[in-house]
C-alpha positions in Angstrom: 85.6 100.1 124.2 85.0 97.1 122.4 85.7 93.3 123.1 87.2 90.8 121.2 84.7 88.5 119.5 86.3 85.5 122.2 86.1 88.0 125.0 82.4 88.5 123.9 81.7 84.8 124.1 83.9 83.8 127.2 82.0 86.7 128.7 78.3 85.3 127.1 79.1 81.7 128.5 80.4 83.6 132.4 76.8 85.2 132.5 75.4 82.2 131.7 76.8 79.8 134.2 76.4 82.7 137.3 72.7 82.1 136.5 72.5 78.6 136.3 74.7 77.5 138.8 75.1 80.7 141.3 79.1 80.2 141.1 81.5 79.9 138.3 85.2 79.9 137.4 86.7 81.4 134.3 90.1 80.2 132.9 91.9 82.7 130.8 96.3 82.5 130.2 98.2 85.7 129.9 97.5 88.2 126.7 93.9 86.8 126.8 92.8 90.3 128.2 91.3 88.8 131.4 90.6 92.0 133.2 88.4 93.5 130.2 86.7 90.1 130.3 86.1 90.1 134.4 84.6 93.9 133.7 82.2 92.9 130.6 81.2 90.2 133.3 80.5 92.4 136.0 78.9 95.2 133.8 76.8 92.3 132.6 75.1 91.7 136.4 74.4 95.5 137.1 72.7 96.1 134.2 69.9 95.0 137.5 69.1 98.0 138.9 70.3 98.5 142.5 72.9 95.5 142.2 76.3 95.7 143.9 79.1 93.9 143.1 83.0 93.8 144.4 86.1 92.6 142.6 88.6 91.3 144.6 92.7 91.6 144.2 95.5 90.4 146.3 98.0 93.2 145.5 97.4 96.7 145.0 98.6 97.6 141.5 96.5 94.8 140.7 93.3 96.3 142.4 94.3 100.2 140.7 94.3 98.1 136.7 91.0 96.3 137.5 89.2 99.8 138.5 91.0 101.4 135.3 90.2 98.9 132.8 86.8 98.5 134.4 85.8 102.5 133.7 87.0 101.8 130.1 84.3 98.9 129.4 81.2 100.3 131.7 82.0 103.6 131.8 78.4 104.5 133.5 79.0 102.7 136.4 80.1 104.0 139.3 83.3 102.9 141.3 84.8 102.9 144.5 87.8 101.5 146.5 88.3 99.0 149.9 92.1 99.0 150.2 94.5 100.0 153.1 94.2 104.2 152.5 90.4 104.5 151.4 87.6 102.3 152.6 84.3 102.9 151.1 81.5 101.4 149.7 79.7 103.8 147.4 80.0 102.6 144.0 78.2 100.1 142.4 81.5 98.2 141.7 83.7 98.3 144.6 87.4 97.2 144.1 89.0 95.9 147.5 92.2 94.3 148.3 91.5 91.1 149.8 93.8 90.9 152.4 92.2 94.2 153.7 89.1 93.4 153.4 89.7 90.0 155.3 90.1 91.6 158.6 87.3 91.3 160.5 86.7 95.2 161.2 86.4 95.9 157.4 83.9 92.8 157.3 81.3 94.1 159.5 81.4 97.0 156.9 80.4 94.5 154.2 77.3 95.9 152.8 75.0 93.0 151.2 76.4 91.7 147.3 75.1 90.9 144.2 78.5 89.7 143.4 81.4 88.6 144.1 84.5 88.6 141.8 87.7 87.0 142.5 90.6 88.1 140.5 93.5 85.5 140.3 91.3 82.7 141.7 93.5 80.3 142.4 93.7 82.3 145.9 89.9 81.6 146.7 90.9 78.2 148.5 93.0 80.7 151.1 91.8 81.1 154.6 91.2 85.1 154.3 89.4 84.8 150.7 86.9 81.8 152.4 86.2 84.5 155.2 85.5 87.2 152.7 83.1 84.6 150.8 81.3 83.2 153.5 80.6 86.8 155.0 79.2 87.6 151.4 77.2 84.6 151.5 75.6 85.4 155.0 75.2 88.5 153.6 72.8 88.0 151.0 72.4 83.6 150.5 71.8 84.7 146.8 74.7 86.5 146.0 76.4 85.1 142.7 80.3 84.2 143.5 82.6 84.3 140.2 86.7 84.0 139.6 88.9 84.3 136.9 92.6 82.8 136.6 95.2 82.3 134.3 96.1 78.9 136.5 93.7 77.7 138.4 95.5 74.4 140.3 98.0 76.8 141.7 99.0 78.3 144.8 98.8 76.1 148.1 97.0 73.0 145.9 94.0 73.6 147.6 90.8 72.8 145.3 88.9 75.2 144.3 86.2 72.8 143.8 84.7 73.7 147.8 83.8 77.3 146.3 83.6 76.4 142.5 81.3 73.7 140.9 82.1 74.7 136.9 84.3 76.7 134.9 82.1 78.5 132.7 84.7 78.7 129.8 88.7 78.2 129.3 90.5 80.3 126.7 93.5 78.0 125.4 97.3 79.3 124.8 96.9 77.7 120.9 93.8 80.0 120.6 95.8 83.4 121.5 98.6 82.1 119.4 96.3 81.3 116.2 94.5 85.2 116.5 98.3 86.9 116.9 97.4 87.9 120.8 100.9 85.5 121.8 103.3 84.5 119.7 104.2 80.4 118.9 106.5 78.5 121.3 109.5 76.6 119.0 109.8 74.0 121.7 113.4 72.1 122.0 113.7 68.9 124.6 117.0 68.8 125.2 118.7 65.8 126.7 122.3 66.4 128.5 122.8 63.1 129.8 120.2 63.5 132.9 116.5 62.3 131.9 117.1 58.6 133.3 117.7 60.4 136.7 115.0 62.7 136.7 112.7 60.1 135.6 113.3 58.6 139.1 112.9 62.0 141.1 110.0 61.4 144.0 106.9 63.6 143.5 106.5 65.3 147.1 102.5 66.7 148.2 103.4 69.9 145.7 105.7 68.9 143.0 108.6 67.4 142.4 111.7 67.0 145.0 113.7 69.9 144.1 116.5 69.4 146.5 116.6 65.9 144.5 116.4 68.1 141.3 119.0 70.3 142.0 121.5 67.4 142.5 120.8 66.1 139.0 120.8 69.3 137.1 123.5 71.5 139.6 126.6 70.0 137.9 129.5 71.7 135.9 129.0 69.6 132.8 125.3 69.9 132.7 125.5 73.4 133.3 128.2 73.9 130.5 125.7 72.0 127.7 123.0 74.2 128.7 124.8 76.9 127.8 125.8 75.3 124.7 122.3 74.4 123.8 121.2 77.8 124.4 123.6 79.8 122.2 123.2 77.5 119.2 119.6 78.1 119.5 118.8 81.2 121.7 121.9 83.2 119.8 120.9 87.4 121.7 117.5 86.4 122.9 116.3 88.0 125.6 116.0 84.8 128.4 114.7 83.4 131.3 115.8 80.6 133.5 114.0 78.3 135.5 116.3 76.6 138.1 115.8 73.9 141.0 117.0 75.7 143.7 118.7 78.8 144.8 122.2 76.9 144.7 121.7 75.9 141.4 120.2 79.0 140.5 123.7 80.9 141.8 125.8 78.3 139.8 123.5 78.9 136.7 123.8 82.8 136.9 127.6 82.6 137.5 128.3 79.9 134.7 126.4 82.1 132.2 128.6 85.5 133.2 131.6 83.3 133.2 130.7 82.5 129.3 130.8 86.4 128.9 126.8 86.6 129.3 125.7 89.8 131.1 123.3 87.8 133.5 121.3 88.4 136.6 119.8 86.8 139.7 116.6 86.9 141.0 115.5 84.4 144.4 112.8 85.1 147.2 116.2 85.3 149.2 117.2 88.3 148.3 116.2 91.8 150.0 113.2 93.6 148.0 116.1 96.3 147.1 118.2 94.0 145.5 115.2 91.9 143.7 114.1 95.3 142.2 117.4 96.5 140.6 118.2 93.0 139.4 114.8 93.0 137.2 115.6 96.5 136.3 118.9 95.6 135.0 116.8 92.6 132.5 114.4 95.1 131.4 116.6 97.7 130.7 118.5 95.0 128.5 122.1 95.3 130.2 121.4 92.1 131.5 120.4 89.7 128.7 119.8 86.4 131.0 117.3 86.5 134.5 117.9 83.2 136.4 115.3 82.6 139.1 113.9 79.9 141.7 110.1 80.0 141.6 110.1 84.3 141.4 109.4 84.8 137.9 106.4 82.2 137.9 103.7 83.8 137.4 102.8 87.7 137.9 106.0 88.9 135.6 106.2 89.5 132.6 108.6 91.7 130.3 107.1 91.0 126.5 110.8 91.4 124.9 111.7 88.0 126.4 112.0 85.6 123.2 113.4 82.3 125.1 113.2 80.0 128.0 115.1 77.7 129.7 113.8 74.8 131.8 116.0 73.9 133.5 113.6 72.3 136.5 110.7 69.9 135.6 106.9 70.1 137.0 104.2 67.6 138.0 101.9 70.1 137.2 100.8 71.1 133.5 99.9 74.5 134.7 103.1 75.1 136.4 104.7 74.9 132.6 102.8 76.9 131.2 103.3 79.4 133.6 107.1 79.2 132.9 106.9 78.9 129.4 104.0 81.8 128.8 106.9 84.5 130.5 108.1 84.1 126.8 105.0 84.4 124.8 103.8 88.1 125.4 103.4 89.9 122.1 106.1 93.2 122.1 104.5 96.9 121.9 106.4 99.1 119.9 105.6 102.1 121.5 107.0 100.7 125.1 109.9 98.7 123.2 111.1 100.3 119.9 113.1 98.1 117.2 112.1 94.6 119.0 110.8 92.6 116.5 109.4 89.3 118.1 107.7 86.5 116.3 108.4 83.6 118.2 109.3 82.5 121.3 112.4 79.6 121.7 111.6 77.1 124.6 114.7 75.0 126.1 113.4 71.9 128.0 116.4 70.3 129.8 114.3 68.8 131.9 111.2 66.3 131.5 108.1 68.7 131.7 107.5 68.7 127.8 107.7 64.7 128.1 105.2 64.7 130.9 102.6 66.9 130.0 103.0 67.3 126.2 104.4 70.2 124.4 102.6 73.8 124.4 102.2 73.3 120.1 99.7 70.2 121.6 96.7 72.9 122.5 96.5 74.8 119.1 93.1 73.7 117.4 93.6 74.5 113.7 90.0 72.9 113.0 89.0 76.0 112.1 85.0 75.3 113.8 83.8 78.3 115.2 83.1 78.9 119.1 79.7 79.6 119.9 76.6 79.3 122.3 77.0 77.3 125.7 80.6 75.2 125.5 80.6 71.7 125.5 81.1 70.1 128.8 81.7 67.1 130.6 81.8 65.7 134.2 85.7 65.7 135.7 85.3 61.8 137.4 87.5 62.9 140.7 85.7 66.2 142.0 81.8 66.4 139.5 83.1 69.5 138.3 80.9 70.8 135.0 84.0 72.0 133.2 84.7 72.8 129.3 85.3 69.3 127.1 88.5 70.7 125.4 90.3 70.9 129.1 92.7 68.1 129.6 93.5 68.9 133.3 90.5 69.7 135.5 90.6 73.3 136.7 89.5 72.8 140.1 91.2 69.5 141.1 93.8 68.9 139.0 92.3 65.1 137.7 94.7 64.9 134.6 92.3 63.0 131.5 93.8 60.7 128.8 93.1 60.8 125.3 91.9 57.2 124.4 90.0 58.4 120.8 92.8 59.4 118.4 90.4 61.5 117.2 90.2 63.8 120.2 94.3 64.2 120.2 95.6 67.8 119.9 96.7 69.4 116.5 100.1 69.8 116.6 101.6 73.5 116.0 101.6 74.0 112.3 100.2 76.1 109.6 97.5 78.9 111.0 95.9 78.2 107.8 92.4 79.3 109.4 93.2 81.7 112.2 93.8 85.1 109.3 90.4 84.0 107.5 88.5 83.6 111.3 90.1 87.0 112.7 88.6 89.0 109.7 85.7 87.6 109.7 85.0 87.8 113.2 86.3 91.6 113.7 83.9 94.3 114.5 85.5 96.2 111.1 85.6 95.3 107.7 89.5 95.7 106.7 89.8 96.8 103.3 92.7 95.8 100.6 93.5 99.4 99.3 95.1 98.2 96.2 94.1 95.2 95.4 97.9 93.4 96.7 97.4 92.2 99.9 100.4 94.6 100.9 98.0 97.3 102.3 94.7 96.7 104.8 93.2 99.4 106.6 90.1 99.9 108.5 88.0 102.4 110.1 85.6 103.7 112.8 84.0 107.0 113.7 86.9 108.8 115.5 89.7 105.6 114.8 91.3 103.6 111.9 94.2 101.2 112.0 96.3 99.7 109.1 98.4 96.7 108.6 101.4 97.3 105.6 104.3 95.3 104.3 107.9 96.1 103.7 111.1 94.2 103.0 109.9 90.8 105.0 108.2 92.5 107.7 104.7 93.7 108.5 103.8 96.5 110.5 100.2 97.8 112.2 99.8 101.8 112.5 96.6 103.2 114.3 95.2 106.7 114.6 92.3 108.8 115.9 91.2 112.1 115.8 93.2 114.8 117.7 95.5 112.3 118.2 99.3 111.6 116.7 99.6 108.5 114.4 100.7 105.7 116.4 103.0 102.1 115.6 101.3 99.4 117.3 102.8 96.3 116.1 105.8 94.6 114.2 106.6 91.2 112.8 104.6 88.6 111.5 101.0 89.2 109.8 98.5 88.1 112.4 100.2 89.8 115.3 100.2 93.4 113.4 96.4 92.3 112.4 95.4 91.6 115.9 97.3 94.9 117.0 95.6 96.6 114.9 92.0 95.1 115.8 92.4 95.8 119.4 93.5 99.3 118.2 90.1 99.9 116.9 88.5 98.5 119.7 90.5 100.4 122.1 89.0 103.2 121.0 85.3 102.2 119.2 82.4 100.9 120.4 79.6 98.3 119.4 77.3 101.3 118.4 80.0 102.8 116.5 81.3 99.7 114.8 77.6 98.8 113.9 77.0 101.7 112.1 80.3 101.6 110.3 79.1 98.1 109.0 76.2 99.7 107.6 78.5 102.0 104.9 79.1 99.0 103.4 76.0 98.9 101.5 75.9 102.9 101.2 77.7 104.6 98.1 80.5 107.2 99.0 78.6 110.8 99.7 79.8 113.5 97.2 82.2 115.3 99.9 84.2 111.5 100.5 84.3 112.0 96.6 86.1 115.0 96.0 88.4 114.3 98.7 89.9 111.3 96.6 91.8 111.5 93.4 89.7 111.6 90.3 90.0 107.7 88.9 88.0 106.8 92.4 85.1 109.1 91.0 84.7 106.7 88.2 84.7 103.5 90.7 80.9 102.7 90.7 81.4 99.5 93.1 83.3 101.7 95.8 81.2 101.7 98.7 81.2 104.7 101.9 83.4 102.4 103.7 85.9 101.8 101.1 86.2 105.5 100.6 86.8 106.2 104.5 89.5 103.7 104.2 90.9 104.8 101.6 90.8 108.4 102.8 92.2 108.0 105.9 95.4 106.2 104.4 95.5 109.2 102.4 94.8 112.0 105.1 97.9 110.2 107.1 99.6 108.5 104.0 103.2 110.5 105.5 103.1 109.6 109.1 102.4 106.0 108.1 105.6 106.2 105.9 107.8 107.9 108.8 106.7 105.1 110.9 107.2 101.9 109.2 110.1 103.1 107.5 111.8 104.4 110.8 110.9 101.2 112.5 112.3 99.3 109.5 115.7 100.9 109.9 115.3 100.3 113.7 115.1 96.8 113.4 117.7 96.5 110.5 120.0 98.2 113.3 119.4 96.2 115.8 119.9 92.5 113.3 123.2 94.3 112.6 
């Protein structure tokens, strides 16, 4: 399996601060690929001979993907699991769920550590994760002690700064959104008559007063504008509501099935039972709204979801991202056939936008390539050694002000650079087949993917060997691109994609020649890459067809 050129470098720069500093934080935001980047980290360290690491997870789905995704990237290492059924030690990588493993039984067990990985970070401040550290720590004094989060001034608001003293690298929303990897925000702040009164809403320790919240936002006529608002712009989107409180939450969700909106209700309230079916009703899509109170936060996601509704602000920046990133998950048309989503519509009824700046503020359309060591600076309130481009610090939460206009985010716009940076930084050459920009395709050893145009829409189509012919992607260009990409290196790997970089330089052989149609014979600049391109569009030219076409008529039917 391959990595992303920016998984490659947030990986480089995670190496890099372990062995300058001992510790190190990594901040990554959903459809970054975080897990494959925590792996390439870890397989990094035991390249050392007789090194032992162990990635920690709060939840146990969560511990089962790490230990998958990590066989994918190093698949020579060995593995092994600490959870509440199996408790052993034997792998070099040892996957353990830290609420386990915080007991102090399993702890004497602890065997001496390279490393230490932590998995959703913003937990490390927690009583049972500090008792899992310092153990490690006596352990072995040496032992290297590295996190990764999507937001890292989360949780109980703990700093992370006692067990973190840099963040080795942050991956920003804008740059997922420029390579295709999460689709744009189209951000609306919406004023129903209640700003003035939020603006006066205390700040408690956490955030702000939400019982104060609710009794600005939990009234009839604000309620009835939202849903205004939302059907002028949201129109069948598939949506997700923050909300202040449960009460307001309940009036939200019963407002919205009043209007005739199938809707459903989701609180930390309700029994397990009834939390389950609720978010089986959304995904299924016989519900088309989910309201929620703080549930839906963070560790949810279901990619068809195309809109969001604020209808709560938050004195933290990280909080709104959170809320806001439930909506920007690129959809997989295998797991959700005829969805076609290119953007994602953001409803701010509340002041969070205003506070913090809109998500369009961290795309970087400067097109200067990432590499080497990231630029750094000091954060003032905590000496954290943290990446220049962050505008909150990661471990403390100090928020910085931009007094050089020419440090000021790029608003959303154009991604006039991000197409010409994702080909030119993939592991594959992609190849125009005929010469109108309609048709790219690209190959490796045992996998090629394509990219192909029809009536407004594009569409990415992988295959491999032995295997059926595959729709990855649908919508806009860069998103099918960057399916296709990670299709290849899914299932390629440096060595291969290496060697396929070298045909470019090599003529076809005589057997890639007879297996194209004659007028290719007589091409004298087509090189051995070319021709695999060209022959495996050919070779799977009908399946190609059935797919894009079917999926055309699937998303025609569902517009209808």
């Amino acid at each position: 399996m391959l990595l992303r050129p920016r998984q490659k470098l947030f990986v480089e720069r995670s190496v890099a601060a372990l062995r300058s500093h001992g510790n190190t934080i990594g901040v990554a935001p959903t459809g970054a690929g975080k897990t494959i980047m925590l792996s390439g980290v870890v397989g990094e360290i035991l390249k050392e001979r007789d090194t032992k690491a162990c990635v920690l997870a709060h939840r146990d789905e969560l511990t089962a993907q790490n230990r998958a995704k990590f066989a994918r990237v190093n698949p020579g290492l060995s593995t092994s699991v600490v959870d509440a059924g199996e408790k052993s030690w034997q792998g070099r990588a040892t996957f353990a769920m830290a609420p386990t493993l915080a007991r102090e039984s399993n702890l004497d067990q602890l065997p001496a550590l390279d490393l230490l990985v932590i998995d959703e970070a913003h937990h490390a401040a927690a009583d049972g994760y500090r008792r899992i550290i310092d153990r490690v720590q006596t352990r072995n004094p040496k032992a290297l002690i590295y996190g990764v989060t999507a937001t890292p001034n989360r949780g109980d608001r703990k700093g992370l700064r006692p067990v973190f003293s840099n963040v080795a690298d942050q991956i920003r929303i804008g740059e997922l959104i420029a390579s295709g990897h999460l689709v744009p925000p189209r951000t609306f702040v919406i004023d129903v008559g209640v700003q003035s009164d939020l603006g006066r809403v205390r700040k408690t320790a956490e955030d702000f007063d939400m019982a104060e919240v609710a009794k600005v936002m939990n009234r009839t006529p604000v309620t009835e504008a939202v849903i205004r608002h939302w059907r002028e712009k949201a129109g069948d989107r598939q949506t997700v509501v923050f909300c202040a409180d449960v009460a307001h939450a309940t009036a939200v969700a019963n407002a919205f099935r009043e209007a005739d909106v199938p809707t459903v209700l989701v609180t930390g309230e309700m029994t397990e039972a009834s939390r389950k079916a609720a978010l089986a009703d959304f995904a299924e899509t016989r519900a088309r709204v989910i309201v929620n109170v703080a549930v839906l936060t963070e560790g949810w996601d279901h990619p068809p979801t195309s809109c969001v509704v604020l209808l709560r602000p938050s004195s933290w920046r990280s909080t709104m991202v959170q809320m806001v990133g439930r909506g920007l998950r690129t959809v997989n048309p295998q797991e959700h056939p005829g969805v076609v989503k290119t953007d994602c519509v953001v409803l701010d009824f509340g002041t969070s936008t205003l506070l913090h700046g809109s998500l369009e503020q961290d795309v970087d359309l400067d097109g200067r390539e990432a590499t080497g060591e990231a630029p750094t600076r000091t954060c003032p309130s905590c000496d954290a050694i943290i990446p220049l481009s962050s505008r909150d610090c990661p471990l403390c939460g100090h928020a910085f002000t931009c007094d050089d206009a020419s440090d000021a985010p790029q608003p959303l716009g154009d991604f006039v650079m991000s197409e010409i940076d994702l080909l030119k930084r993939s592991s594959f050459k992609w190849c125009d087949l005929f010469g109108d920009d309609a048709a790219l395709v690209a190959t490796g050893f045992s996998a090629w993917a394509g990219v192909f145009f029809l009536n407004g829409r594009w569409y990415a189509v992988g295959g491999r060997q032995g295997q059926p012919t595959t729709l990855v992607g649908t919508g806009e260009r860069m998103v099918c691109l960057a399916s296709a990409d990670d299709w290849l290196n899914e299932h390629e790997s440096d060595e291969t994609a290496h060697k396929t970089r070298r045909w470019l330089s090599q003529p076809p052989t005589d057997k890639q020649l007879a297996l194209l149609p004659m007028e290719y014979a007589q091409d004298f600049g087509l090189t051995r890459y070319q021709a695999s391109a060209l022959i495996a569009f050919q070779f799977n030219k009908a399946a190609i067809r059935r797919l894009v076409f079917g999926a055309d008529r699937d998303a025609l039917a569902r517009a209808a």
